[in-house]
C-alpha positions, 0 to 999 in steps of 0.5 A, a space after each residue: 635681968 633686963 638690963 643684962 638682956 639688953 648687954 646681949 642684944 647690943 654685944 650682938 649686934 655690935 659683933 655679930 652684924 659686922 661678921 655676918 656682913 663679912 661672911 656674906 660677902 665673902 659668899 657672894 665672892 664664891 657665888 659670884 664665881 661659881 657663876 661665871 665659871 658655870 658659863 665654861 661648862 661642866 668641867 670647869 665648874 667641877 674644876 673649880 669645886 675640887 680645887 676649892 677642895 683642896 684649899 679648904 685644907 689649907 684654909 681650916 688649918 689656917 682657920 684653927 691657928 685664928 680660932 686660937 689666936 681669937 679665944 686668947 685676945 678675946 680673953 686678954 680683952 676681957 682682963 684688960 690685959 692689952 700688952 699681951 696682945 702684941 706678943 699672941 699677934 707675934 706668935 700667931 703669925 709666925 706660927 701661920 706663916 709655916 703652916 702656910 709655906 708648908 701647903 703653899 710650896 708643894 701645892 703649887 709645884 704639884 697641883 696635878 698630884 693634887 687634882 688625881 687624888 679626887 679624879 681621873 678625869 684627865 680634862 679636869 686635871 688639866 684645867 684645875 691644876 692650873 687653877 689650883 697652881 695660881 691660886 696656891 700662891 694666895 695662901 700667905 696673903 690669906 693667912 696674914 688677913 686672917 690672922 689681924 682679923 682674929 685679933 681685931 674681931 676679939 678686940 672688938 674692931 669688927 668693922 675694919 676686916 668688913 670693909 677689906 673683904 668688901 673691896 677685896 670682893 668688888 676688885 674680884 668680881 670686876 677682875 673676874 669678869 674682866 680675865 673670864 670673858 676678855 672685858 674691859 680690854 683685858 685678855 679672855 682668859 677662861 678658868 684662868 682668868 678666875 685664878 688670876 682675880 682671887 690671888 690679886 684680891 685676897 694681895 690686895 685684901 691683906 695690904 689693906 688690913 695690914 696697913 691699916 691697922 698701923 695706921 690707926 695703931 690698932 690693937 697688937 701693933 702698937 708694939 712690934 717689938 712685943 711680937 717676938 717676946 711671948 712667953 714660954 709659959 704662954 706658948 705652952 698653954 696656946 700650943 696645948 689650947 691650939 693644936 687641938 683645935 688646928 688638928 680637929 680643923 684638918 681632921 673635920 676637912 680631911 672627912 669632907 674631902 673624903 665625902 668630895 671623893 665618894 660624890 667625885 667617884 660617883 660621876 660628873 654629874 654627881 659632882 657637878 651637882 654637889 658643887 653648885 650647891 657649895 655656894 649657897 651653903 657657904 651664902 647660908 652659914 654666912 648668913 648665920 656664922 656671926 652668931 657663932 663667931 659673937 659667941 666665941 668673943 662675947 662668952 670670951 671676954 666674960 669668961 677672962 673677966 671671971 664671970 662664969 654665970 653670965 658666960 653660961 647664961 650666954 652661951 644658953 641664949 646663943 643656941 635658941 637664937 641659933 636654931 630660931 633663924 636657922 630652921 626659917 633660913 632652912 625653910 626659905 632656902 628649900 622653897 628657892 631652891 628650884 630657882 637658884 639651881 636654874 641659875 647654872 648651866 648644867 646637864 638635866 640629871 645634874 639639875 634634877 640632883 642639885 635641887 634635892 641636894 639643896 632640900 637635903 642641906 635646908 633640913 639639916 641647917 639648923 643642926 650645923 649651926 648650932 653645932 658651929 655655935 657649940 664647938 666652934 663657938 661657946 666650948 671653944 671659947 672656954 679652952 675646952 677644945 680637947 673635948 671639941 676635937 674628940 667629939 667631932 673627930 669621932 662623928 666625922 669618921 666613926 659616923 660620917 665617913 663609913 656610912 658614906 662609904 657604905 652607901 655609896 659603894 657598898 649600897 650603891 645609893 643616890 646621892 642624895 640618900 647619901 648626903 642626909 645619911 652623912 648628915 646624921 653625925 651632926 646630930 650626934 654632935 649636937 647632943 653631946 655639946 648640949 650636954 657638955 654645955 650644961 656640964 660646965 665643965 668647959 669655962 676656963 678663965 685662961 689668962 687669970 694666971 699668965 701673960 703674952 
């Protein structure tokens, strides 16, 4: 029993340090712009919000595809079944490369028809659409990374995507200072400039991963010409494990752009509000997605390596962990939240608003993170994710979307009132993971049988 609390712990740290530092990093990138953004005013930081909107569309499809590609290298890993990697590398990327032309291409001939879909705020238009335009073109480049970084997080080179996200983020912030403001003898270029700064550090991100996992001849390209040789019994299993997956992603975000539409709806200071807490929401599951993302792996490689109890001890020591660091994360978040409101420049009201929005998303912490380490996580990692997308897809919009609605027009609430009402669907998730943990009806060995 100690020894194999010891193998947790070190499996942790091993995974879950490195994909934390990853997750933070890229946080403080978003930080970091928020902030420089936040110095051009109001409108432009709503601009940037709703653009990020727009590319989470993009970037959960993506994420789904990932989640697929991570649950089956994960369990190959497990097995020991290192050939199969090259052929689920192959098939992932060409999968992602047309979800990715399929945002991409209309995106970024059409960001206004975008942008008008969350406001009528012609001065918002006008500046996001020229954000969202540029940025549209970093959704290849940011597929491609995410797609090495699946394989090579499941085969257990966590820190190769760590050092790729961390140049990519020191190259961003100097940019953006550099466009936003004119230093360093480039060109002051406001909003656009931030534009320009990511879709040149996420080119620069992928080159890095890409080459270098050639170079040192890293799990799935060792083997090119396996890309193109999956077989068609593999396909049909990871389409029937994915799809499911990508859809619950889409369908999770299309219930979060509604809420960004009702908060958008409800004024510019309402939105403003909302947006500059989206940083420190991504800077807190940050902190804590590591766990989520050690679960999928870990609980993978024993579920592909027929240890079904080990898995199940796993997953049970993962939730505790998770709502342990979670509800002191939620504690510390709601006391500081006063001081990182005040580091924008935002009108009073949308001051005032922020700061109880913060205190609204520390109180429910522990119940997002747990539910990412449940679905996201430890059913995922199992292949039960028919049952993930019912579960969430019924929260999202049986739940979350028509209390919004009602409370906000129909009711007329703040929207303060309004985020916890939403947040209550994450209870019900909860609970009906828990349950279905305890059920074991989500540990499947995938790979027992087939081949990539």
């Amino acid at each position: 029993m100690k020894e194999a609390r010891t193998d947790f712990y070190r499996d942790i740290y091993k995974i879950a340090i490195p994909v934390t530092l990853q997750s933070l990093i890229m946080a403080i990138l978003t930080l970091t712009d928020q902030l420089m953004v936040g110095q051009l005013g109001d409108v432009a930081i709503a601009s940037v919000g709703i653009s990020n909107k727009i590319y989470a569309v993009v970037s959960v499809s993506l994420a789904g595809l990932a989640t697929g590609v991570s649950i089956y290298a994960a369990q190959f890993w497990g097995k020991g079944d290192k050939k199969s990697i090259s052929g689920l590398l192959g098939l992932g990327l060409m999968i992602g490369l047309g979800l990715s032309l399929l945002f991409t291409v209309p995106i970024h001939l059409f960001p206004e028809a975008g942008f008008r879909l969350f406001t009528t705020d012609e001065a918002l238009v006008t500046e996001g659409a020229v954000f969202l335009g540029i940025v549209s073109l970093s959704y290849i480049p940011a597929m491609l990374t995410m797609i090495y970084s699946s394989i090579l997080r499941a085969t257990g080179y966590v820190k190769l995507p760590l050092f790729a996200s961390t140049g990519a983020v020191i190259v961003n912030v100097v940019l953006n200072y550099g466009l936003i403001f004119g230093h360093f003898g480039f060109p002051e270029l406001g909003l656009k400039g931030s534009a320009v700064a990511t879709l040149i550090a996420r080119l620069l991100e992928c080159g890095f991963i890409i080459g270098a996992s050639f170079w040192l001849r890293l799990p799935g390209t060792t083997d090119v010409r396996g890309w193109f040789t999956a077989s068609g019994p593999f396909i049909r299993r990871f389409l029937g494990t994915t799809y499911p997956i990508v859809l619950n992603e889409l369908i999770w975000v299309l219930g979060e752009t509604v809420y960004a539409v009702i908060y958008s709806r409800m004024g510019t200071a309402e939105i403003t509000a909302m947006t500059i807490t989206y940083p420190l929401q991504g800077l807190s599951i940050g902190l804590l997605s590591g766990l989520s993302s050690a679960a999928g792996i870990i609980i993978g490689n024993k579920l592909g390596a027929d240890e079904p109890d080990t898995a199940l001890d796993y997953s049970k020591r993962f939730i505790r962990l998770g709502i342990s660091v979670s509800l002191a994360t939620g504690v510390l978040i709601a006391v500081l939240s006063p001081l990182y409101v005040s580091l924008f420049k935002v009108s009073d009201e949308a001051h005032t608003l922020g700061i109880r929005l913060v205190w609204v998303f520390a109180f429910f912490l522990w119940v997002k993170v747990s539910n990412m380490i449940l679905a996201g996580g430890t059913l995922n990692s199992g292949g039960d994710s028919r049952f993930v997308f019912a579960m969430e897809s019924a929260a999202t919009w049986l739940i979350g979307v028509p209390s919004g609605l009602l409370m906000s027009l129909v009711w007329k609430q703040p929207i303060f009132w309004v985020y916890m009402v939403l947040s209550v669907e994450e209870l019900v998730r909860f609970f009906i993971g828990l349950a279905r943990i305890y059920s074991r009806k989500w540990m499947k060995n995938l790979v027992a049988d087939v081949s990539a």
